[in-house]
Backbone bond lengths (Angstrom), bond angles and torsions (degrees), N, CA, C in turn:
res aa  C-N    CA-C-N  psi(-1)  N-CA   C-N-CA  omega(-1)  CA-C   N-CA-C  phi
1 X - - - 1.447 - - 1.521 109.12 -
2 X 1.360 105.28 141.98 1.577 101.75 -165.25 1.455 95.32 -130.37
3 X 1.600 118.67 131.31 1.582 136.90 -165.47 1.501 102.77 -120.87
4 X 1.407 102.14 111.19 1.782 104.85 171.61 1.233 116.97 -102.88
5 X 1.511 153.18 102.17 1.220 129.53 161.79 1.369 132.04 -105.15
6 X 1.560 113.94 140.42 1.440 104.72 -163.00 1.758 90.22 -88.16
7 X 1.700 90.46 175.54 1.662 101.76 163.26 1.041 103.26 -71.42
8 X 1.358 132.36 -72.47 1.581 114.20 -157.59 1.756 133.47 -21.32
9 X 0.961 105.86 -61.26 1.583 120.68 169.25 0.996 118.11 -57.79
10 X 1.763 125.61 -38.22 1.585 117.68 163.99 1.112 128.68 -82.87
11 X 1.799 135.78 -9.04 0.726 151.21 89.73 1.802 126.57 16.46
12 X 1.489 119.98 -94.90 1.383 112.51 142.74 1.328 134.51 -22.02
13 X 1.105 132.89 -76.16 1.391 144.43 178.88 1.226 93.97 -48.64
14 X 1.225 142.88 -68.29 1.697 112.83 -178.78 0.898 116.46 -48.28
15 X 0.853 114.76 -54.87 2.105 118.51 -171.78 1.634 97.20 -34.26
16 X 1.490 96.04 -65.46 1.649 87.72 -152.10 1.583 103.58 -78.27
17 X 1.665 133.14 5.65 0.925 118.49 144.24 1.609 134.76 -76.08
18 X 0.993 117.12 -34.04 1.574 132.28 150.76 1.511 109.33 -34.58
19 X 1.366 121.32 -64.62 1.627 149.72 -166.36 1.531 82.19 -54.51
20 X 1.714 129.13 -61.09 1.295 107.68 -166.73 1.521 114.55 -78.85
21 X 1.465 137.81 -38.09 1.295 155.14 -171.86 1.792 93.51 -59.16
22 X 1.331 112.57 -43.24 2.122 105.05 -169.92 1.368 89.74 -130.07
23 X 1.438 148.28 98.76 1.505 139.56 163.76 1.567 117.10 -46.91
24 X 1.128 96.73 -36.37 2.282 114.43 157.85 0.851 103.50 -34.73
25 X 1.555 135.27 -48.45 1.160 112.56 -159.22 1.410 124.84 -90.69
26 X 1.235 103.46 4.45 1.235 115.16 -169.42 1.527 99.91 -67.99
27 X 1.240 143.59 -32.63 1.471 155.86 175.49 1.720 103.47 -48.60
28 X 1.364 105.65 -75.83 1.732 103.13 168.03 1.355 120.37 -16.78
29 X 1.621 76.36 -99.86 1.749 97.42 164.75 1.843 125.18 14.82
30 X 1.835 80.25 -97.61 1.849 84.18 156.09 1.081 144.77 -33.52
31 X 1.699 113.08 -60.30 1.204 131.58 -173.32 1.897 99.52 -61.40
32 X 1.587 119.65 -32.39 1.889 113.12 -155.82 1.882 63.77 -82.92
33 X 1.192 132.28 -73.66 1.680 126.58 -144.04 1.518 95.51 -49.86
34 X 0.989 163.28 -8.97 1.646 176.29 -39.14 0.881 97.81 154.45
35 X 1.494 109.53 -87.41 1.371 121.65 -172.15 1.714 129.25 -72.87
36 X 1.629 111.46 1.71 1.457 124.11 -173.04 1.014 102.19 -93.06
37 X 1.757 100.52 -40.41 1.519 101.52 178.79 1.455 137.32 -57.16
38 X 1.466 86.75 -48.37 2.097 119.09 174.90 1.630 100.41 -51.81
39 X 1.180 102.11 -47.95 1.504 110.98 174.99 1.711 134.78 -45.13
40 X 2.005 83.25 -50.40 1.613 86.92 178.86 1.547 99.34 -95.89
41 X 0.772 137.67 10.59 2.113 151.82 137.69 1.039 108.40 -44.13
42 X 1.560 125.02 -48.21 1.323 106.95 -158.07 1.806 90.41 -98.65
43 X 1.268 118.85 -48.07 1.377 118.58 -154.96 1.359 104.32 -96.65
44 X 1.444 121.35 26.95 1.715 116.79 -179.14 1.065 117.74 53.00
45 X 1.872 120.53 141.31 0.970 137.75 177.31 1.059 142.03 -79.14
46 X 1.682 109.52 25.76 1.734 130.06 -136.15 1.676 91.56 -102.35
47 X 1.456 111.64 25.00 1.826 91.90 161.06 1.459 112.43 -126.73
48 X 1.368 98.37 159.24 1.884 92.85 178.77 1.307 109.01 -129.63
49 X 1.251 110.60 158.36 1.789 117.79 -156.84 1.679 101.28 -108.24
50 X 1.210 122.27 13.47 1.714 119.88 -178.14 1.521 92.42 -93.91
């Protein structure tokens, strides 16, 4: 049996476990996915993490 997991989803799942444990944090959060994003916007998405 062969198990793949991406980041994204593990990734997520913390958040929104975090998100429920500190509701504060929900401010971060946003603001780092914001700026990772803007980031890989400006400088292309041309790397891969496998």
């Amino acid at each position: 049996m062969n198990i793949q997991l991406s980041l994204a989803p593990i990734i997520s799942l913390i958040a929104g476990i975090l998100i429920l444990i500190m509701p504060r944090l929900l401010n971060y959060i946003v603001a780092i996915y914001l700026i990772v994003i803007g980031l890989i916007g400006l400088f292309g998405g041309g790397f891969n993490l496998r």
